[in-house]
C-alpha positions in Angstrom: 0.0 0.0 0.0 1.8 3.3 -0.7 2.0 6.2 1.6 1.0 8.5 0.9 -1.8 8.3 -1.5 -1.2 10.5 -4.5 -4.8 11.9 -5.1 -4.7 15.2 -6.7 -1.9 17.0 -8.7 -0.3 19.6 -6.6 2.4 21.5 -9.1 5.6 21.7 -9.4 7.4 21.2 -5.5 11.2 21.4 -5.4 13.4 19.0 -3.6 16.4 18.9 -4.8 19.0 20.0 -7.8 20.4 18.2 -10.7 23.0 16.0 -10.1 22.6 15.2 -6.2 23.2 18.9 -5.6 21.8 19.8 -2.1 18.5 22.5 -3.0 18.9 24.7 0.6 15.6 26.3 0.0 17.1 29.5 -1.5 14.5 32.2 -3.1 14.5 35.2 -4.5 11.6 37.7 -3.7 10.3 39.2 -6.9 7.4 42.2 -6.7 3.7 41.9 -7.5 2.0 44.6 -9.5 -0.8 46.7 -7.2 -3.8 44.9 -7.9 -2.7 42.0 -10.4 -5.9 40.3 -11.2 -4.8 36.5 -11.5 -4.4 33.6 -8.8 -1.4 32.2 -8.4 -0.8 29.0 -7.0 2.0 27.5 -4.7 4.0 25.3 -7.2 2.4 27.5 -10.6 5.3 28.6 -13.4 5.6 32.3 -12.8 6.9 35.0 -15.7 8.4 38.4 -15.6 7.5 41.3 -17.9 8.3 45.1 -16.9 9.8 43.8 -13.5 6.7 42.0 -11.8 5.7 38.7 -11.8 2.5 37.1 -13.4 1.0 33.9 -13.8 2.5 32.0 -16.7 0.1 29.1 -18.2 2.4 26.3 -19.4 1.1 23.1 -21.4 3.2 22.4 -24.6 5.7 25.1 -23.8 7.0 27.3 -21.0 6.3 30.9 -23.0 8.6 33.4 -22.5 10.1 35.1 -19.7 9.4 32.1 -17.0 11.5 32.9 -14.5 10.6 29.4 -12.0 8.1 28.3 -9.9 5.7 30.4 -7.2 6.1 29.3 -3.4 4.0 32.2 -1.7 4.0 34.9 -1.4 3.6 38.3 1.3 2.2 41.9 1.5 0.3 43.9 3.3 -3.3 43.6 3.6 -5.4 46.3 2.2 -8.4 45.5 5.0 -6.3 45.0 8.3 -2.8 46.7 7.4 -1.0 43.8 8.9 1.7 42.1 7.1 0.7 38.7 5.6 2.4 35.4 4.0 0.3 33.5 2.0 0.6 30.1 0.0 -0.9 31.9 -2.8 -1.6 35.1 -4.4 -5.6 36.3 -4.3 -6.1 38.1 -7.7 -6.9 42.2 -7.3 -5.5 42.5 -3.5 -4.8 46.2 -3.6 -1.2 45.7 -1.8 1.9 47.9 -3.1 4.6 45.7 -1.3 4.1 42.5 -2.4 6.3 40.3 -3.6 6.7 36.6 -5.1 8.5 33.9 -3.3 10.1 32.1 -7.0 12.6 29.1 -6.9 14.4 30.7 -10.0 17.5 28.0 -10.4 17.6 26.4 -13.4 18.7 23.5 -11.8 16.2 22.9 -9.6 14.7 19.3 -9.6 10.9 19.2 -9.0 8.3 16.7 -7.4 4.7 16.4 -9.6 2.1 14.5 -10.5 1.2 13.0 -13.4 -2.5 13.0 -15.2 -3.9 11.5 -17.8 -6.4 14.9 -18.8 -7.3 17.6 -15.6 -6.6 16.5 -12.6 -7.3 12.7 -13.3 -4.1 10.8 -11.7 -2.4 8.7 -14.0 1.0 6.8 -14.1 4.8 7.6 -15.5 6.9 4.7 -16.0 10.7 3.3 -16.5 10.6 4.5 -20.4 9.7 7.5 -20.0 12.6 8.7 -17.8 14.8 11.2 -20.2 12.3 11.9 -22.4 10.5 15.3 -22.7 6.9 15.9 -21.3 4.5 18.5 -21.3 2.1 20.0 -18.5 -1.4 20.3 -18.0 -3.0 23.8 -16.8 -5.7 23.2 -14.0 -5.5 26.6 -12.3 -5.2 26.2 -8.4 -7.2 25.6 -5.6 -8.0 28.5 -3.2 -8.8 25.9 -0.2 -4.8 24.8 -0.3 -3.4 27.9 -2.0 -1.9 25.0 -4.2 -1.5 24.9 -7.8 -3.0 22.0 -10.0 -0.7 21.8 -12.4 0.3 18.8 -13.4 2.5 16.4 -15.8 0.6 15.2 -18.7 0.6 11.3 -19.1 0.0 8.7 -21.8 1.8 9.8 -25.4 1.7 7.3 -27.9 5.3 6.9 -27.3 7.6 8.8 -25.2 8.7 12.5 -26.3 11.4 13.8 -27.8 10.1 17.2 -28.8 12.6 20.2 -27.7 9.8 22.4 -27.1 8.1 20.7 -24.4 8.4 22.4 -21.0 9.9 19.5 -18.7 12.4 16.6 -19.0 11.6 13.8 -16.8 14.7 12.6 -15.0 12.7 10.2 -12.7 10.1 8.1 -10.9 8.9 8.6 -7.4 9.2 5.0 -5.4 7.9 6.3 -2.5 3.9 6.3 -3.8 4.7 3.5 -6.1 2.1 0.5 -5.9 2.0 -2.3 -8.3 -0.5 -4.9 -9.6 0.4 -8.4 -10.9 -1.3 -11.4 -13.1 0.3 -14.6 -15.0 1.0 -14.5 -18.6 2.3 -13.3 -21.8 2.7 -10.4 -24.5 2.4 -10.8 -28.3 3.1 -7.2 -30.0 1.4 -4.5 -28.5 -1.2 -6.8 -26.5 -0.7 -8.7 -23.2 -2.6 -11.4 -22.5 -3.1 -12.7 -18.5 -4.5 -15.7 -17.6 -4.6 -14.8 -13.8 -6.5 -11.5 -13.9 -4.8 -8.1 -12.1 -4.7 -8.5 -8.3 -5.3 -5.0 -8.4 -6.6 -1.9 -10.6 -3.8 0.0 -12.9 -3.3 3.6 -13.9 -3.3 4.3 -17.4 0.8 4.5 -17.9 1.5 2.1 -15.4 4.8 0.7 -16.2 5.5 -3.0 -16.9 7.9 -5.6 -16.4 8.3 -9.2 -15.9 10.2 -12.0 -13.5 12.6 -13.9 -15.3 13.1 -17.5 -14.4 16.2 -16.6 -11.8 13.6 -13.9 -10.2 15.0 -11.2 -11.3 12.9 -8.3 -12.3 12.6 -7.0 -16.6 11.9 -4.3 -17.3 10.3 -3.9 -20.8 10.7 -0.8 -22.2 6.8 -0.2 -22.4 3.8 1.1 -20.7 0.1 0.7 -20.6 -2.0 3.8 -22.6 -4.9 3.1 -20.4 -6.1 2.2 -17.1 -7.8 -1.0 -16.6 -9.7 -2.3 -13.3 -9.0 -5.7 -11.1 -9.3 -8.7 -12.9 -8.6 -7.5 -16.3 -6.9 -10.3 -18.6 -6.1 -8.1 -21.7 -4.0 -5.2 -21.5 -2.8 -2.9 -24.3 0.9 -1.4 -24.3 2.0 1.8 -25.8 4.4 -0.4 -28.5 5.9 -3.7 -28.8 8.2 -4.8 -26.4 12.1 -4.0 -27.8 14.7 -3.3 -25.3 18.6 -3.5 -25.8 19.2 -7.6 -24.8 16.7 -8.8 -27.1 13.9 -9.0 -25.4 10.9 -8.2 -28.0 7.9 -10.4 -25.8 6.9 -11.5 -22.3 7.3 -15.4 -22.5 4.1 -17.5 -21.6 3.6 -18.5 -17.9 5.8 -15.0 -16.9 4.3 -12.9 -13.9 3.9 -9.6 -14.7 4.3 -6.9 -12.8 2.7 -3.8 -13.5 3.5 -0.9 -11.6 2.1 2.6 -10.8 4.2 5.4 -10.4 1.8 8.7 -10.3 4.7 10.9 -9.3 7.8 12.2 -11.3 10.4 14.1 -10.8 11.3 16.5 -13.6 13.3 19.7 -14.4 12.7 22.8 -16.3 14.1 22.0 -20.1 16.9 23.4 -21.8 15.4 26.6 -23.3 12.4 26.8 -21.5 13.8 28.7 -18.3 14.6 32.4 -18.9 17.9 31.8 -17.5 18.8 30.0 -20.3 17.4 32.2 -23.0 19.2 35.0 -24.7 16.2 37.1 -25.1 15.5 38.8 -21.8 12.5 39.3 -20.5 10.7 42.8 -21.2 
């Protein structure tokens, strides 16, 4: 049973920095235009245009002038004149000192989930690690101050397209949960004769156990979800992994596991760091 339960997306959390480099938290405080009429969400991407920060809406690209990811934000409160910190940003506060709390290095390595459309939670898997991904835009909640954004799931095959906001550089183990059932794969279908112990997320990454017990993984991933007991499941393509493994051999458990969190990093390009046209 995983802990926790992933069951909303949440967007883009940081936790760490590429390569094992230690992420100590460090901000920078960027102002808020007097009355900016938008929501923004703890974890939304964030731009900069005439030196304040707005709300940038990222699916199949990051847009220009994202400068990183929104974690609060403070100011004054027009109503009680007392300073405030918020998780988020309440569209049209009349407030002429506030500012953005942005994670602006590029580097930065970010927890999200992953959904197959809106906020539905879906699955990454193993071959989808390196490949580029796009986000989904589901504004943010005002009861958690929390954006939810999230990764966009299920591609007919994994992405290579330069344009797309995020590279996935992992999968989360700690909310992982599998499902298992006995039998085989012929091209793009797999066939069980024990039916899943348990439901699958549409994604869900699969693998085998070889006959020293070993774990294999495939190289593919199921493009939907399908509910406990299912005996026919449908991969994304036919198994072909370096090796020479091109099937799942008959009588094989197969394990299929969910992985509804990923962890991912602004792409090349897409942060305005890493742009030559600055931000105006």
């Amino acid at each position: 049973m995983a802990y926790p339960t992933v069951s909303a997306p949440y967007g883009l959390k940081p936790i760490n920095l590429i390569g094992g480099q230690v992420f100590a938290g460090s901000t920078r405080n960027l102002p808020i235009q007097y009355g900016y009429a938008t929501n923004i969400g703890y974890g939304d991407f964030v731009t900069l245009s005439r030196g304040t920060v707005g709300r940038l809406s990222v699916t199949s690209s990051a847009g220009a002038g994202n400068v990183g990811i929104f974690l609060g934000c403070s100011y004054t409160s027009p109503a009680t004149k007392q300073k405030l910190f918020s998780q988020y940003w309440p569209g049209g506060t009349l407030a002429g000192d506030a500012v953005a709390i942005v994670t602006d290095d590029p580097d930065t390595l970010f927890k999200a989930v992953v959904c197959s459309s809106g906020v539905v939670v879906a699955s990454s898997s193993i071959p989808v690690v390196g490949q580029n991904i796009q986000m989904l835009d589901n504004g943010m909640s005002t009861v958690t101050g929390n954006s939810l954004g999230a990764v966009a799931g299920v591609t007919a095959t994994p992405a290579t397209t330069g344009t797309f906001p995020l590279r996935v550089v992992g999968v989360v183990p700690d909310t992982a949960y599998s499902a298992s059932g006995i039998g085989s794969s012929a091209s793009t279908t797999i066939t069980l004769t024990t039916g899943l112990s348990t439901a699958i997320l549409a994604g869900a990454d699969v693998a085998y156990i070889a006959p020293n017990g070993q774990l294999v993984e495939t190289g593919s991933f199921v493009t939907a979800g399908y509910v406990a007991g299912a005996t026919s499941i449908t991969l994304n393509q036919a198994i072909a992994v370096p090796g020479g493994i091109t099937a799942i051999p008959g009588g094989s458990t197969i394990v299929f596991t969910n992985y509804p969190e990923v962890l991912v990093k602004i792409n090349f390009g897409q942060h305005a760091y890493y742009t030559a046209t600055a931000s105006a």
